[in-house]
LOFI-256464 format. One record per atom (N, C-alpha, C): residue in one letter; x negated, y negated, z negated. Coordinates in steps of 0.001 Angstrom, whole numbers, plus 500000, padded with zeros to 6 digits. Atoms other than C-alpha are relative to their C-alpha. Layout:
BEGIN
AXYZ ...
END
This chain:
BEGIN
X499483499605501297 X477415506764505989 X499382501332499616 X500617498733500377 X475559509366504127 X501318500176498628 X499167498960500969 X477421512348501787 X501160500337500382 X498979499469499632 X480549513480501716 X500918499263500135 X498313500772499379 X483776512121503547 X500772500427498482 X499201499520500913 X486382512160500648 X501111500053500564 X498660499355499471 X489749513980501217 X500847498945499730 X498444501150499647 X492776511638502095 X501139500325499502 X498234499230500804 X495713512797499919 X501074499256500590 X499552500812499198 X497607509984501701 X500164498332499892 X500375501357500345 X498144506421501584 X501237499113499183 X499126501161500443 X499798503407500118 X500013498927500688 X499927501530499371 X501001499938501707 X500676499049498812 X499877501287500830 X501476497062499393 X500353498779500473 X499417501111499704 X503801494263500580 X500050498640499049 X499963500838500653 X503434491205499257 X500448499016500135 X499153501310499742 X505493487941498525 X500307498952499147 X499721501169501403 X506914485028496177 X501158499820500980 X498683500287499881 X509934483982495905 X500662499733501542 X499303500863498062 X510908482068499674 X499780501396500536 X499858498871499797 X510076485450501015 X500185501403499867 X499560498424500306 X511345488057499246 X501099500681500774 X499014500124499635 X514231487830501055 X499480501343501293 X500556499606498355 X512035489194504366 X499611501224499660 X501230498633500913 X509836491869501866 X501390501051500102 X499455498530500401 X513241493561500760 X500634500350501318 X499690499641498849 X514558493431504480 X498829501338500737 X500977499098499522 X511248495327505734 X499629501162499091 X500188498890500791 X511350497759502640 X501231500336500662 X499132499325499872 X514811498766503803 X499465500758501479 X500012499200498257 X513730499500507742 X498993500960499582 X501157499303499881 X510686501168506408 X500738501326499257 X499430499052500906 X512572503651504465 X501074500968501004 X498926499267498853 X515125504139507315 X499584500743500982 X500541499455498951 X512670504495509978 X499200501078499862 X501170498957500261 X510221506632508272 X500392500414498809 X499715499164501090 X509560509576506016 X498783499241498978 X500509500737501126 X508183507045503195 X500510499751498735 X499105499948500991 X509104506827499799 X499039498299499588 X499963501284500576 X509619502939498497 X500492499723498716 X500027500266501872 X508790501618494769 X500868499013500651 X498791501341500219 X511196498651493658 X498860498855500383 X500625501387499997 X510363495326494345 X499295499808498541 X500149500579501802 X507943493859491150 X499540498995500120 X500400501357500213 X508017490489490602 X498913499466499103 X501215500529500959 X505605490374487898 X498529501273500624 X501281499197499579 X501966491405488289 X500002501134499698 X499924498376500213 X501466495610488261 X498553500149500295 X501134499121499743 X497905497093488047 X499078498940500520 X500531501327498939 X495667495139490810 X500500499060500435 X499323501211499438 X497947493187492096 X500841499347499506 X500054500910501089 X498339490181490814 X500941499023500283 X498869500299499054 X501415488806493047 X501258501235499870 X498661498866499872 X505115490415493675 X499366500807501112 X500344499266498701 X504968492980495985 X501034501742499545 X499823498964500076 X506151496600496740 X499102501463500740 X501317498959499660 X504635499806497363 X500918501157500823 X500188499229498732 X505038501991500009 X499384501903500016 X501206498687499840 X503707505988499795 X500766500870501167 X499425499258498604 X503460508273503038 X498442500866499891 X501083498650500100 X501545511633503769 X499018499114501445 X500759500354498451 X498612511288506519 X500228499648501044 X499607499979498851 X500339512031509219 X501019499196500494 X499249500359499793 X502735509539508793 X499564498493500521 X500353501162499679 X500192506851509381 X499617499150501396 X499846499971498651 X499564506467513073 X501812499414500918 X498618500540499698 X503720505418512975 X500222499187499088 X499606500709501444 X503874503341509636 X499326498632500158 X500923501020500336 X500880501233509943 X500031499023501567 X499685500651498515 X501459500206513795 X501102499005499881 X498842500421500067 X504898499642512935 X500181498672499347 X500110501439501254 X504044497409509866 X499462498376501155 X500956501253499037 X501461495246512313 X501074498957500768 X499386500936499249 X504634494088514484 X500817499601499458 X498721499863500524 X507190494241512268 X499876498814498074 X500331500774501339 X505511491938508969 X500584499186500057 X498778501659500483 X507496488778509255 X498575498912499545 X500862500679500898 X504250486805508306 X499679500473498553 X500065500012500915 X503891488704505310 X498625500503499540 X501314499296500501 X500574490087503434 X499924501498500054 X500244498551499993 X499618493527503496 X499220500604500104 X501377499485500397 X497366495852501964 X500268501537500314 X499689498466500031 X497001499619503263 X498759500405499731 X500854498878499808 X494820502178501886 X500109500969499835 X499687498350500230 X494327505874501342 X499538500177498635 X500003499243501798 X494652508069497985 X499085500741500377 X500901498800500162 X491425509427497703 X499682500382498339 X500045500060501062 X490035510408494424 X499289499257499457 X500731501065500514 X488594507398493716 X500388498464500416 X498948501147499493 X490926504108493265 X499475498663500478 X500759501422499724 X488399501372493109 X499589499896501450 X500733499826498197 X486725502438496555 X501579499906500731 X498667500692499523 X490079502623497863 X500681498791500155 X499081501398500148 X491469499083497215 X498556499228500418 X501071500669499657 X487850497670497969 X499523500616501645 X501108500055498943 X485562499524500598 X501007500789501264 X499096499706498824 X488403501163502216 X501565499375500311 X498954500629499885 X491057498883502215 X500284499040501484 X499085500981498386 X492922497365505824 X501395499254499590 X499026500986500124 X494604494134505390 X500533499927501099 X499202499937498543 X497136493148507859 X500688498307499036 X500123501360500595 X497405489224507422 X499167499497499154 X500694500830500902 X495751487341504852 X499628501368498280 X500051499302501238 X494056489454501861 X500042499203498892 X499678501089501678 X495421488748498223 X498269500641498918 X501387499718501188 X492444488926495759 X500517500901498566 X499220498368500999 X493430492436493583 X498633499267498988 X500645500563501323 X492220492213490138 X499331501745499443 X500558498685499808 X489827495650490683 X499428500187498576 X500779499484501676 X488919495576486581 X501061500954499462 X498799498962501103 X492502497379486035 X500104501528500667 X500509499093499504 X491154500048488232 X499139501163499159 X501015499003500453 X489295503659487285 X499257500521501435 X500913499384498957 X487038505607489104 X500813501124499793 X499425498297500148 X489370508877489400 X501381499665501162 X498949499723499104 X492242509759491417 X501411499645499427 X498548500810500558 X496366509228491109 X500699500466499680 X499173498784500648 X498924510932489072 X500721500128501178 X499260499453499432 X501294512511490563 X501384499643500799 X499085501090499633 X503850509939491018 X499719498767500963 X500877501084499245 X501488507707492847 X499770500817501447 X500595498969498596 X500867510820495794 X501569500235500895 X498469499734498983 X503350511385498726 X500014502017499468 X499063497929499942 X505890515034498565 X499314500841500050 X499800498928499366 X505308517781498921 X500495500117501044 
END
């Protein structure tokens, strides 16, 4: 890899489901919230942004990933799952740096920019 590494502001996980398993999605949003310092969007049944399926979203600082993303691996229920990091650049993110965990859903990368994520999209302070 030539140039510069881009800075990791932190990441997102993206659960995904339909109906027969939502049941499992909002069970594993509750442990993930309990067990860890993560902050969890609502369930959205209709398509949001890239993703083009229900699902929920997940945000956690760096350091929280080494316990989040392990955790997810045993703990999915069969479900889909997309983790990547907030760098300042969303498309590369959801494409060249993106780690599925099960089956990848096909994101719809045209509702994407090339820039970074407000403020509401980044883990705490």
């Amino acid at each position: 890899m030539t140039g510069k590494t881009p800075a990791i502001h932190g990441y997102h996980v993206h659960v995904y489901y339909d109906a027969e398993t939502q049941p499992v999605a909002a069970r594993l949003r509750t442990e993930l919230t309990e067990r860890f310092p993560v902050r969890a969007g609502n369930m959205s049944d209709a398509p949001q942004g890239p993703h083009p399926i229900s699902q929920f979203q997940v945000i956690f600082k760096p350091d929280a990933f080494q316990d989040v993303v392990p955790w997810m691996m045993l703990h999915r229920e069969g479900l889909d799952i997309l983790v990547h990091p907030l760098t300042d650049d969303m498309v590369d993110d959801h494409t060249d740096y993106a780690l599925w965990i099960g089956m990848p859903v096909p994101l719809r990368i045209d509702t994407l920019q090339r820039r970074g994520y407000s403020a509401a999209l980044l883990p705490s302070a």
